[in-house]
C-alpha positions as CSV (number, residue, x, y, z in Angstrom):
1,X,0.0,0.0,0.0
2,X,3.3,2.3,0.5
3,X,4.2,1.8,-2.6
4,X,1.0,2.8,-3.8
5,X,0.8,6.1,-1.9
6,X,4.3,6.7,-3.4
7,X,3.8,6.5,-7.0
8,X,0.4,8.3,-6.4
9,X,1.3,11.4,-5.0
10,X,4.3,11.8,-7.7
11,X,3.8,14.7,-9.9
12,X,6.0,12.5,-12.7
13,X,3.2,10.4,-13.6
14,X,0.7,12.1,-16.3
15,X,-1.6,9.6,-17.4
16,X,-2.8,6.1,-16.0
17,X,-0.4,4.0,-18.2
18,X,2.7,5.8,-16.8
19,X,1.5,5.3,-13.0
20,X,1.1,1.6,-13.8
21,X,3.9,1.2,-15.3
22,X,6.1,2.7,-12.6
23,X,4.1,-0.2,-10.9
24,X,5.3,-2.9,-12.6
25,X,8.6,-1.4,-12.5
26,X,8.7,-1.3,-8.8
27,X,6.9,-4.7,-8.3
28,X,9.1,-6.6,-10.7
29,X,12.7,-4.7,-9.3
30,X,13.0,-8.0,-7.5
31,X,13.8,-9.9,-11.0
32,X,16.8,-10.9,-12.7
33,X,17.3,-8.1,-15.2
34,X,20.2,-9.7,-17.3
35,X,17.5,-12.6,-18.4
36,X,14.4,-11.5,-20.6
37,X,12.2,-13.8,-21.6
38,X,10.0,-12.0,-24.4
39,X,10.9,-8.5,-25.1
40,X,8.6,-9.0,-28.4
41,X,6.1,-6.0,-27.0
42,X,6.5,-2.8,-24.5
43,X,5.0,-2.7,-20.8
44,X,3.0,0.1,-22.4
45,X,1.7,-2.1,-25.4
46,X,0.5,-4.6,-22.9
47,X,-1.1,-2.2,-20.8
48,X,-3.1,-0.4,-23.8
49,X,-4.4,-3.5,-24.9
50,X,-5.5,-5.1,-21.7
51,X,-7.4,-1.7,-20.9
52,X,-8.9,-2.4,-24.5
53,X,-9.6,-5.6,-23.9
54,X,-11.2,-4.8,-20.4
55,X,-12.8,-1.6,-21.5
56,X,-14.8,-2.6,-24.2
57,X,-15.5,-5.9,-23.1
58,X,-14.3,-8.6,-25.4
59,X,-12.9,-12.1,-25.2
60,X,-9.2,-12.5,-24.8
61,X,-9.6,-14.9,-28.0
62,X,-11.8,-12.8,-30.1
63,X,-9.2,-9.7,-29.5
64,X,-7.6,-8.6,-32.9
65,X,-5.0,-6.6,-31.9
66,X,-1.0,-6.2,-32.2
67,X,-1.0,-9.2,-29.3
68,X,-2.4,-12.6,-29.6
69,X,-5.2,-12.5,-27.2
70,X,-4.1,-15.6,-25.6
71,X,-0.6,-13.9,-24.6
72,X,-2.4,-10.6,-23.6
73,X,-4.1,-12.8,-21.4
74,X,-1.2,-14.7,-20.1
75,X,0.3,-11.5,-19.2
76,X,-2.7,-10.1,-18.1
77,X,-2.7,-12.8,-15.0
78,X,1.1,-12.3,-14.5
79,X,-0.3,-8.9,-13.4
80,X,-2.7,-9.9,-11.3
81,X,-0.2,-12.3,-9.7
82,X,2.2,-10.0,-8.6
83,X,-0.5,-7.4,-7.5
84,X,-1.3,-5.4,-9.9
């Protein structure tokens, strides 16, 4: 919840996408850096289309995107698991 309060109250952050990346950022500092798995698509890409997804109410399957709806979804509970 500190965390949250952090990123919140900075005056950095325009926009929704930037606060949840800085989110992600902080929540994932713990990884190994040197070893990316899939650098195929931004943290910003991702996060668009999951608000897309989410905001107009669609399948993960039947989204016709730049991502594969089954990988948006993938990362989409990746999220969720590390509190997001």
């Amino acid at each position: 919840m500190k965390l949250y309060y952090k990123l919140f109250n900075n005056h950095n952050c325009d926009s929704l996408i930037q606060i949840i990346e800085n989110i992600i950022e902080k929540l994932e500092s713990g990884k190994n850096k040197n070893y990316k798995k899939n650098v195929k698509y931004t943290t910003k890409e991702y996060i668009c289309a999951i608000i897309e997804v989410l905001s107009n109410n669609i399948s993960w399957r039947k989204y016709n995107g730049k991502i594969d709806g089954r990988v948006l979804n993938n990362k989409h509970n990746y999220y969720v698991k590390i509190g997001i």
